[in-house]
C-alpha positions in Angstrom: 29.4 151.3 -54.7 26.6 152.2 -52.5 24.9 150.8 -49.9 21.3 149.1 -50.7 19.1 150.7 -47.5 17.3 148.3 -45.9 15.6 150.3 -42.8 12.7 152.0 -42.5 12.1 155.0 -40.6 10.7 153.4 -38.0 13.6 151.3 -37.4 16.2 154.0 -37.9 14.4 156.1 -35.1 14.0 153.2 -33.0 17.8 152.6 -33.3 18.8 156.3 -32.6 17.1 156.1 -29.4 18.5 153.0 -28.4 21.9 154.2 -29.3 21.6 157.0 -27.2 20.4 155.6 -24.2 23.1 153.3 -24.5 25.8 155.8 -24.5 24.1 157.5 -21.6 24.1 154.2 -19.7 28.4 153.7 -20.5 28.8 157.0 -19.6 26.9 156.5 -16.0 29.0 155.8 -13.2 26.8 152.5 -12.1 28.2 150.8 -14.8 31.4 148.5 -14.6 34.1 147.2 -17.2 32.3 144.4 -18.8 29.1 146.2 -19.3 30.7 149.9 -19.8 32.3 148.6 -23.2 29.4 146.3 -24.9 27.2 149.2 -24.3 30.1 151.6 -25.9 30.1 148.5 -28.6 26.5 148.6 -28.9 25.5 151.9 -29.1 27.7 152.0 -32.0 26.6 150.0 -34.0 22.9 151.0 -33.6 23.5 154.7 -34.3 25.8 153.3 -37.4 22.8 151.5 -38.8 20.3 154.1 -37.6 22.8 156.7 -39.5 23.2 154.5 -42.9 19.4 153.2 -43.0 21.5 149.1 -43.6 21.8 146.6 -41.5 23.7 143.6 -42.5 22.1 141.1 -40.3 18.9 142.2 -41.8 20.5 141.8 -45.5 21.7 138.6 -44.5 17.9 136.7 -43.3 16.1 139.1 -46.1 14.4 141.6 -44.1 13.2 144.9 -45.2 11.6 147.6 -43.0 12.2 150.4 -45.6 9.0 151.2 -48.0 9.2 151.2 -51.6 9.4 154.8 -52.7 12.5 155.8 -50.2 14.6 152.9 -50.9 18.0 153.2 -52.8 18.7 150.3 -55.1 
């Protein structure tokens, strides 16, 4: 089975960046318990996405970011 993309560019890059600076952020030392694991939690996700080009919330309200010629169907 594979995984119909449904980000673009765009939104992968976004979410790379996002994922990173969240991992940067847990790793800091200003940050405590609560906060230190939903950014761990987080940053996962977003660089999972970012990595697989899907995003299931998007499948779920129909939203595509990805351009016709580079998605996989």
């Amino acid at each position: 089975m594979q995984i119909k993309q449904n980000l673009g560019i765009a939104d992968r890059t976004i979410r790379l960046i996002a994922g990173i600076v969240l991992i940067e952020i847990a790793m800091s030392k200003h940050v405590e318990n609560p906060a230190f694991i939903i950014s761990w939690i987080l940053a996962i996700v977003l660089l999972l996405t970012a990595s697989f080009g899907y995003c299931p919330i998007y499948r779920l309200f129909g939203i595509r970011t990805i351009s016709g010629k580079n998605k996989t169907d």
